[in-house]
Each structure stands twice: as structure tokens, then as C-alpha cells.
N, C-alpha and C positions, 0 to 999 in steps of 0.2 A: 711720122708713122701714126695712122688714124686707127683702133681696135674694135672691135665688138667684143665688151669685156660681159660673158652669162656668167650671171654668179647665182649662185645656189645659197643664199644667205643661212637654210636647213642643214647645211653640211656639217659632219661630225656632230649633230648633235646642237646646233643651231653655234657652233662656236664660231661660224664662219661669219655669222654677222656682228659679232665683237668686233672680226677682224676689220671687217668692212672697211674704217676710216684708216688702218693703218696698211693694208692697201691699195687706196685710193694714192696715200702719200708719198709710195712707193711705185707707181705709175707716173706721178707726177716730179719725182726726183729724177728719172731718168726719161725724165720729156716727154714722156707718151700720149698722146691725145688717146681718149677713148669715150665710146657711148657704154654707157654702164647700162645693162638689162635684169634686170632681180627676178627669177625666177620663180612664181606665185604656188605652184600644185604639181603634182606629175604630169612628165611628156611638156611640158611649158618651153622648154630649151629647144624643143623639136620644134615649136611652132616659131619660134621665135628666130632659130636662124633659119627657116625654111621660108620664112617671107621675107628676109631682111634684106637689102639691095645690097648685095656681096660687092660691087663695082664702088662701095663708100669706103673698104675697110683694105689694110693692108695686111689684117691679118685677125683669126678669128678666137678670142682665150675663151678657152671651158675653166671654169674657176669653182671645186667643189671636190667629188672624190669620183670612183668608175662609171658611176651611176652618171653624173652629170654629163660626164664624156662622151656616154654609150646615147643620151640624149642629144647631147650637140652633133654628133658623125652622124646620128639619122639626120637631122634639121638639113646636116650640109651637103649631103647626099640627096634630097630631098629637093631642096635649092635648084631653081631652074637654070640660074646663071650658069654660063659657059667657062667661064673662067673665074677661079675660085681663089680667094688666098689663103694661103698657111696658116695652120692650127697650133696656137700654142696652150699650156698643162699650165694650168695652178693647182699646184696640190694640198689643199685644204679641206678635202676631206675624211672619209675612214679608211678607206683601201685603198686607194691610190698607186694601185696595182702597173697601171701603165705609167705612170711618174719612173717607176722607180727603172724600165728599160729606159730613161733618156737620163737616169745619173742624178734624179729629184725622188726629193718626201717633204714630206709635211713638216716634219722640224726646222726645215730651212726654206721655206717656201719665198722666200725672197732672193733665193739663187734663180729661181726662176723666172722672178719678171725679169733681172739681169740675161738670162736665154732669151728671152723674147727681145732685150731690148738689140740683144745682139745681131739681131737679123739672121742670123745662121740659118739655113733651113737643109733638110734631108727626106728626101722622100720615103714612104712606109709601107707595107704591105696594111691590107684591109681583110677584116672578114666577111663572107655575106651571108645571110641564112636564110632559107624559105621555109617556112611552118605554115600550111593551110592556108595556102591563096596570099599569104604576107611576104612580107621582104623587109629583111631589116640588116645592119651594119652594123658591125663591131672591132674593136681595136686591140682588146686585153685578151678574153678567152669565153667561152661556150661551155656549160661542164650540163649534165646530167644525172638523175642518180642522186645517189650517196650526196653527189657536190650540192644539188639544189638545194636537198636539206637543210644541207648547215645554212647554206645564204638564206633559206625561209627561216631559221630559227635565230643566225648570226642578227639580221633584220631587225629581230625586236629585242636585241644585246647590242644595239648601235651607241648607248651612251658608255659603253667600255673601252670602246676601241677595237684595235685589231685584235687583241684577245677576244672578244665576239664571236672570231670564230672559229679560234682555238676550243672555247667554251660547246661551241655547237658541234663540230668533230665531234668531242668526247660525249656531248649528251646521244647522237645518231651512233655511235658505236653498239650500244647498249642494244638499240634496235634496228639492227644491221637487216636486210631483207636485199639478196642478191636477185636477181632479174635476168631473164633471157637477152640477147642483142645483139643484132646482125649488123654488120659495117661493112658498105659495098664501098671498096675504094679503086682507084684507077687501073689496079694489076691483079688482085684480090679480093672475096669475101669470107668474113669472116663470121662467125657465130661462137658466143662465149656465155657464157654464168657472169655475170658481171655485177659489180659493186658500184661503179661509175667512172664515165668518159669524160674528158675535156680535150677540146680541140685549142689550142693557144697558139695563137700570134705571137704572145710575148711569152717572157721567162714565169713571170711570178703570177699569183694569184693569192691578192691580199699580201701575208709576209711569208706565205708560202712557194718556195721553188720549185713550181708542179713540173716547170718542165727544161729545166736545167738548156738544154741544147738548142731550143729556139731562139730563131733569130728575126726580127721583124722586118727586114727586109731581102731577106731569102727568096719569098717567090712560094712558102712553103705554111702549112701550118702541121705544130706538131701533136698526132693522137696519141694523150695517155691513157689507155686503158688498165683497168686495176679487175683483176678478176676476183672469183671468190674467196674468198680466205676466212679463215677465224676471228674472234672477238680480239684476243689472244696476241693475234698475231698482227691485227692491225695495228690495237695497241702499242706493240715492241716497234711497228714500222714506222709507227707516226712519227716521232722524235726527225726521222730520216727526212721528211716533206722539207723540213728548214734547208739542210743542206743539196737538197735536190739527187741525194744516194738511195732514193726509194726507184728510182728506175731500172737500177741493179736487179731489185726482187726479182725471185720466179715467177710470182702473180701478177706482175708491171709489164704490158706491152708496149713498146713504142714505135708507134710507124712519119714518118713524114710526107704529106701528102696535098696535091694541087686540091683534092676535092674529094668529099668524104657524102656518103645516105646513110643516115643513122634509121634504123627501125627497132622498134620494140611490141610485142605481142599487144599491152596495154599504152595508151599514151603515158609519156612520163611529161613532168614540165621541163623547161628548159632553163638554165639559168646565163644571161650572158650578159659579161663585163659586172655582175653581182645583183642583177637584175632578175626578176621573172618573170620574162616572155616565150609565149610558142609551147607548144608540144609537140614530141615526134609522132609521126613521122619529119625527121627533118635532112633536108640539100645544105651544105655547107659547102664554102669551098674560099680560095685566096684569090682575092683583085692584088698583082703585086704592084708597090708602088706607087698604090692609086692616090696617095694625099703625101704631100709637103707637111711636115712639124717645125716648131721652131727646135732647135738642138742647139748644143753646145759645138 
């Protein structure tokens, strides 16, 4: 088996280039040929699998945390080639949000090349989104709002870790600022006071269980909406994001849906897979299926 191994050597905080030779040694313990590409600046992942001759590799590793990932599913989407191979997860970076629906974290990141060496593969649902004439792809989750914040603040709390953005929740609490926002979805629209939305493919976001019930190959993605609430009361609610019991709330809506229009009076930014691209007005919606992973 021949790889295209994107590594984000910047990851966690540049730990991932410590890692790098042990790694390396760990690819070659269980026989894996691979092209190593080191990732130099932002969006570099994107260019990089988007030219790469996909007909060399039997399978494509994002090696870094969401951000990498969210970079590599553009590149391979991007990718002109007809036939594509399977995507497999090093998780080596800070959130590693999509690691953790395939049974992976960062602490044991060598159960993973073990996944990859496995051949396994499971096809996955994909997200799409259009923001202003753009088009881009996502795997973890889309949030707006409240959520951007934190990932604009978490951002520059990346040498902590996931605490980052437990840190950033509690500093955005303080200046909570609720927003109008309409959601046109396949049977319904809706208009709310809103705190902020994420739309998720997967369960978690970061080490938070934003969305308990999602399943990545459903066919579905799940909308959490949080409407307005108190300082107060978000506070007492937070503790609940870990266990994924915050959907319970009165202020928690949740719908499941092929395809979601977000609008808002003012543009908001977008934050997707811990990223920040796009402003709404934004078209989301679920490709099911659309990509092979490696899996257990």
C-alpha cells in the first residue's frame, strides 16, 4: 500500500513535528510505503491534494487536528481524478473532533496507523456549504454564533489544548449577544433569538458532545440550535455539553435534516470543522456517502 501522508508538522502547537520521526517509524513497522508532504502555510493541504495524481496512492492520510482535515476533504474534492482512494485520520492535533467518531484521539495516535494499516474502509457522509459564490466541504461540523467565537478566541489558546476552548466558552459567556436567524429546512422555517447553530455530521466538537444523536453515515446532518438564555443559565448548562444532556434543555432545538439555509439580518462568520470560512447567508446540506475512511 502506497500513501499520501499531509502532515501539518504546526499541529498542536508545533508538537507534531517532534513527532514526525516517530511516525515515520511507525508507517514503516507496518510496511507502508508513503510520500510524506509537509505542509508550509494555510490552505497548503488543499493544494496539495488537489494536484496530486490520486491513481499513485492507495489511500490519502490527513495527519494533524480538524483544521488539517477540513483542508485535505477540500484538496480531495477538488481533485479532478475520477476515482479517488480512501481517507485515513492521524490525530495529532488539538481537536480532533472527527478522530474521535472512528474510535481515535491523540493520546494513542498509533492505533491509527494500525486503522489504516488495516485496510478497512466504511463509506461516510460529507458536508457541503456555499457562502458567496464559494463551495467548500466538510467532515466534523459548521457552527455559527456563540460557536465562532470561541474557535476565534480558542485559536489563540491553541498551546493549551482542548481546554482552549473550554477557556473560550467561559470568556464569550460574559458577552453573550443573541441574534435574530431564520432556517429554511426541507418541511419548515423557522425564525429564533439565537445564541448559536451548528450543523454536525459527527457527534463531537472538540471534547464537546454537541450532538449526541448524530450519525456520520445516516444520510442526515444534525441542527443544534441554542436559543436565547441567560448568562446564568448557560453557565449551569455548560457542565451538560460533555455529556451531550444539553439537548434535553428547553432553549436546545434539534432537528435532522438533508439540507438546511441559514440567514441572518447581519452577516455572521462561519466556523467549520474549527476553521473560519464563509459568512451567512449560507446553503448546507449532506452528500451521503460521498468518501471511503479507513476504519476499524
Amino acid at each position: 500500500m502506497r500513501l499520501l501522508l499531509v502532515y501539518n508538522p504546526m499541529a498542536a502547537h508545533r508538537r507534531a513535528r517532534k513527532l514526525l520521526p516517530e511516525v515515520e517509524a511507525e508507517f514503516n513497522r507496518y510496511g507502508l510505503a508513503f510520500d510524506l508532504a509537509l505542509t508550509d502555510y494555510p490552505e497548503h493541504a488543499v493544494q496539495i491534494v488537489r494536484t496530486a495524481d490520486l491513481a499513485r496512492y492507495e489511500g490519502i492520510v490527513a495527519a494533524g487536528g480538524d483544521g488539517t482535515l477540513f483542508e485535505v476533504i477540500n484538496g480531495y474534492f477538488q481533485n479532478p481524478a475520477d476515482a479517488k482512494p480512501p481517507l485515513g485520520v492521524l490525530p495529532i492535533g488539538t481537536g480532533n473532533a472527527f478522530a474521535r467518531d472512528l474510535g481515535l484521539d491523540a493520546t494513542r495516535w498509533k492505533e491509527a496507523v494500525g486503522v489504516i494499516a488495516g485496510a478497512r474502509k466504511r463509506r461516510v457522509d460529507v458536508g457541503r456549504f456555499r457562502t458567496h459564490g464559494r463551495q467548500y466541504y466538510y467532515l466534523n461540523i459548521i457552527g455559527l454564533g456563540f460557536v465562532a467565537d470561541v474557535t476565534k478566541t480558542a485559536g489563540k489558546l491553541k498551546i493549551l489544548g482542548n481546554i482552549a476552548y473550554t477557556l473560550g466558552v467561559l470568556f464569550h459567556v460574559v458577552r453573550l449577544n443573541p441574534f435574530p436567524i431564520v432556517l429554511e429546512m426541507e418541511d419548515r422555517t423557522i425564525e429564533r433569538e439565537n445564541l448559536f447553530v451548528e450543523v454536525s455530521n459527527t457527534r463531537y466538537t472538540s471534547n464537546f458532545l454537541i450532538a449526541p444523536q448524530a450519525r456520520i453515515d445516516d444520510g442526515l446532518l444534525d441542527v443544534i440550535l441554542v436559543n436565547r438564555l441567560s448568562r446564568f443559565r448557560l453557565l449551569k448548562a455548560f457542565p451538560k455539553v460533555f455529556s451531550g444532556e444539553h439537548i434535553h434543555m428547553d432553549e436546545v432545538d434539534v432537528f435532522q435534516v438533508r439540507q438546511v439555509i441559514i440567514r441572518t439580518p447581519e452577516p455572521r462568520v462561519l466556523s467549520p470543522d474549527g476553521e473560519l470560512v464563509g459568512i451567512t447567508p449560507v446553503e448546507i446540506e449532506c452528500l451521503p456517502r460521498a468518501v471511503e475512511v479507513f476504519w476499524r
